[in-house]
N, C-alpha and C positions, 0 to 999 in steps of 0.2 A: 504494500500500500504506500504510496508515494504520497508526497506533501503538498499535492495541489489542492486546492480546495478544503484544508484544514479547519475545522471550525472547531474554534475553542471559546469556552468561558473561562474570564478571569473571575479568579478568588484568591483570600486572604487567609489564612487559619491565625488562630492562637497558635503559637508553639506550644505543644507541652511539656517540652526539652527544651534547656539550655547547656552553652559550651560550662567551660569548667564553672563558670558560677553557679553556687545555687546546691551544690551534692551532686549536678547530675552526671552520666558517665558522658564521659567522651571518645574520643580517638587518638593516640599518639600525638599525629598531624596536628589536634588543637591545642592539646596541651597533657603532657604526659601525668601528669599528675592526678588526672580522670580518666587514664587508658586503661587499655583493656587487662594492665596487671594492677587496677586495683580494682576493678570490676565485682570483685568477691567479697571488697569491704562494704559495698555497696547492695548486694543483692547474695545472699549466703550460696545461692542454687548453682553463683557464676563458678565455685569453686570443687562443683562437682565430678565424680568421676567418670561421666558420661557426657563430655563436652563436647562441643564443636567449634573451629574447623578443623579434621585431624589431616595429617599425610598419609596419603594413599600411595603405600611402596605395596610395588607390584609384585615382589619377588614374596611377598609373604599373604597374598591375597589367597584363600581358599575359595574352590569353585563351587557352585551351588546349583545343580542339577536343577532345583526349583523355582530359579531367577530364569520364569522364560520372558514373553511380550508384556508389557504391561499394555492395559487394556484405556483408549483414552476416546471419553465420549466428550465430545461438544468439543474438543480442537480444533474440529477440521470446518466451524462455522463462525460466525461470525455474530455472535451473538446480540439478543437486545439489549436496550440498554445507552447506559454511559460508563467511561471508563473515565476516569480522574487522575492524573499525573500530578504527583507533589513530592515537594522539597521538604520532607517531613526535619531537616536537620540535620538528618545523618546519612543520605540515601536517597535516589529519587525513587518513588515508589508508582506502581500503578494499580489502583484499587479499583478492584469488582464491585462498581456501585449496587447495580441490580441483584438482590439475592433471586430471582429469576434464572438471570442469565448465571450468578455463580450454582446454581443447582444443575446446571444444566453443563458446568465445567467438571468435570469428575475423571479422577484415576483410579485403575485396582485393579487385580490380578499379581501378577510378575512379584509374586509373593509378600507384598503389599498386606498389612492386619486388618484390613476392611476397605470402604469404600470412601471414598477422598474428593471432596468439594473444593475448587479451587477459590481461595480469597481473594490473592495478591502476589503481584510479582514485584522485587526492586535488583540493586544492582549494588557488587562492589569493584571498588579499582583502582587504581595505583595514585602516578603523577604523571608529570611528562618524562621522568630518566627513569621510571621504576615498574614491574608489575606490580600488580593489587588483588588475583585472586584469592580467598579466604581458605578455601583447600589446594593444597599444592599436591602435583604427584612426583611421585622420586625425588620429591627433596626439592622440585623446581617450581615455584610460584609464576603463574600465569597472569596476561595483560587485564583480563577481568573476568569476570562472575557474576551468571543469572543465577535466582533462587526464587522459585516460583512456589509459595507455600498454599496449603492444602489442609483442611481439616475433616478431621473422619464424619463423615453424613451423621453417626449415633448420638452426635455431641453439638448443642443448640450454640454454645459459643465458645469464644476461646478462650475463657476463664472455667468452662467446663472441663474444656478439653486439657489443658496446659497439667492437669495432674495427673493423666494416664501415660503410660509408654506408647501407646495405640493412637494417642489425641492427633496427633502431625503428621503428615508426610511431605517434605520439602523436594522437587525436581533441581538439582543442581546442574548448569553449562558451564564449562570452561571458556573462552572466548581466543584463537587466533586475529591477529592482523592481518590484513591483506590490502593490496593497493585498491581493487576497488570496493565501493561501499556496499551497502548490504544492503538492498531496498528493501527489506520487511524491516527494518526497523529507523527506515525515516520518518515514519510520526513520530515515534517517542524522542528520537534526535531532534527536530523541529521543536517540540515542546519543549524543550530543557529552556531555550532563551528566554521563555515566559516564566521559568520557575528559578529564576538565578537565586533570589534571595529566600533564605528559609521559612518555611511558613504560608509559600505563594502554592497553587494550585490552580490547573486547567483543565476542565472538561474536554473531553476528546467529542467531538462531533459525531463519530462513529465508531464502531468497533473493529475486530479484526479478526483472523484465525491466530488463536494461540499457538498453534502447528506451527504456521512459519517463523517463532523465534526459538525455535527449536530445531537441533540437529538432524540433520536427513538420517541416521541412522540412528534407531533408539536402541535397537535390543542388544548392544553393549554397554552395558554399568557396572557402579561398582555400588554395595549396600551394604549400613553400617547402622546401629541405634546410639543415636547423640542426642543434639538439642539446640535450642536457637543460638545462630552467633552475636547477639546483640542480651541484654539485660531484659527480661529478668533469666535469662538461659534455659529457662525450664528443658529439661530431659524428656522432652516428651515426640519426639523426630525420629522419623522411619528417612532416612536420607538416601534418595537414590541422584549418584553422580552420573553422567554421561561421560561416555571415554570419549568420542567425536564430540568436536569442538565447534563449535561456531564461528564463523567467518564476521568480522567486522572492520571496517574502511578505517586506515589511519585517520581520517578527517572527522567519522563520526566518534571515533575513542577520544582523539582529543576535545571535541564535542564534551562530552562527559567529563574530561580531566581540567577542564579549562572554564569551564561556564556557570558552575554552582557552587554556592558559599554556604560555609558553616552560618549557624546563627551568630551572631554580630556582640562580640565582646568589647566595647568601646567602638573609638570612630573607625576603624580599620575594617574591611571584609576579609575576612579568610576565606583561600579557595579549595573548595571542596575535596580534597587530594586524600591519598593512602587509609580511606574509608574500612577498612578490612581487620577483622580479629586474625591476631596469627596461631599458626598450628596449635590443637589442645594434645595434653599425653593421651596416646589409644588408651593406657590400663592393660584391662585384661579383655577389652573388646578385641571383636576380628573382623576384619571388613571382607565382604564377601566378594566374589566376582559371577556375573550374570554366564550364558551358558556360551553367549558368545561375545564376552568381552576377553580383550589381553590378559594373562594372566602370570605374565614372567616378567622379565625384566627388560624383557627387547620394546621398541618402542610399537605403537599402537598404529592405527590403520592409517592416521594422520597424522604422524609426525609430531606427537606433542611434544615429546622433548625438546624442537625447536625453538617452540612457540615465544621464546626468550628471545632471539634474535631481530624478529618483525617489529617490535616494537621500539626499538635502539631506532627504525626509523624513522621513531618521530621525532627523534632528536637530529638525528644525520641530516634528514631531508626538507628540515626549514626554520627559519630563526625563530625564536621564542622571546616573548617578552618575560621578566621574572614577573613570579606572583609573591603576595606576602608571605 
């Protein structure tokens, strides 16, 4: 879906987050002192032993016969509705206004603890000289990260759901560079200008297929039980990662690395950069692999271990202004 004809509404939100003033968490990027390692003075749940984002080494991945297709209704339409893009502070996010249209987004199967309504998708990601995804594989952190989250259908909301191991299932992408852009995700790229400052929000005019910000090939994953990577962490996440990666245009990553600000701690903007929790310890967890994803050490069908390189050319291939 291309950006002709875009029709948005502007909006304003309350924050309900602020940067380090105030007790709330933060990110490195704003100020370490509310980052993600004290996250646990802040919310007991963040220092549990079923965290996320963990590393996905492939050499210790166990296969699982029972990770076949996951089963996904209402992707491939374009649902009713409005979809809403905002700068919640930490993340641009895009919320399933219509609980309609989210009843009608659902996952399950592919060994999946029940049946899964889609809420909300957002995004994490670097700077201009760094990757930013929140799970790394072999040790190597990637340019960015979809997390499309889902709650099990048996559970009215997510103050229901957030105390079961069963309550969540989050879709994770990894994200490659490529020189050209990715036309399924020029609306959300378009909108980000409207939502620079935190707290700003736009209705999207129309909807979309969720399919197309997803990987052409699903039924290799990797599956693990964690929990949210943002506060309060609740354990309550069926995490299924995708090995194939997503394609996206250096113009539109910088897009995202360059265009949205923290909330506003005096007269200064900070630009929205290194949004991401890093690796949790596995424990005594094991992350599984689906029946036909990679499961050694060799690299996967597309080349992720690359995926570090492409990104170096947003630096190589055109000057940057500094940001704060």
């Amino acid at each position: 879906m291309g950006t002709q004809g875009l029709g948005i509404t502007f909006l304003t939100l309350p924050l309900v987050v602020r940067a380090a003033t105030g007790g709330q968490w933060c990110y490195d990027s704003q100020d370490p002192s509310c980052g993600p390692s004290h996250w646990k003075e802040l919310q007991a749940t963040c220092g549990g032993e079923k965290q996320s984002p963990v590393n996905i080494d492939r050499r210790r991945l166990q296969r699982d016969s029972g990770l076949g297709d996951i089963l996904f209704e209402g992707y491939d339409l374009a649902p009713p509705g409005k979809w809403r893009l905002t700068n919640d502070g930490h993340t641009v996010m895009l919320s399933l206004m219509s609980e309609l249209a989210s009843e009608h987004l659902t996952i399950s199967g592919g060994g999946l603890p029940g049946r899964y309504r889609a809420l909300q998708l957002h995004f994490h990601w670097g700077s201009l000289v760094g990757n930013g995804s929140e799970h790394t594989l072999d040790g190597h952190q990637l340019p960015m990260e979809l997390h499309i989250v889902h709650m099990n259908v048996k559970y009215q909301t997510l103050a229901e759901a957030k105390p079961h191991p069963d309550g969540l299932a989050v879709l994770g992408c990894f994200f490659q560079v490529s020189e050209a852009p990715n036309a399924n995700y020029n609306t959300i790229v378009a909108g980000l200008r409207n939502i620079s400052s935190a707290g700003q929000s736009v209705d999207l005019a129309s909807t979309f297929r969720l399919q197309t910000l997803l990987p052409s090939q699903l039924s290799g994953y990797y599956r693990y039980q964690g929990s949210l990577t943002t506060p309060d962490c609740s354990q309550a996440v069926t995490w299924t990662i995708f090995e194939e990666p997503v394609e996206i245009g250096r113009e539109q990553l910088r897009a995202f690395v360059s265009t949205l600000h923290f909330p506003a701690d005096g007269p200064q903007l900070l630009t929205m950069t290194n949004n991401f929790r890093p690796p949790q310890p596995l424990g005594g967890r094991k992350v599984f692999a689906s029946r036909a994803a990679t499961a050694s050490g060799g690299p996967p069908s597309r080349g992720c271990c690359e995926l570090l390189s492409p990104l170096l050319l947003l630096v190589l291939l055109g000057p940057f202004s500094p940001h704060p």
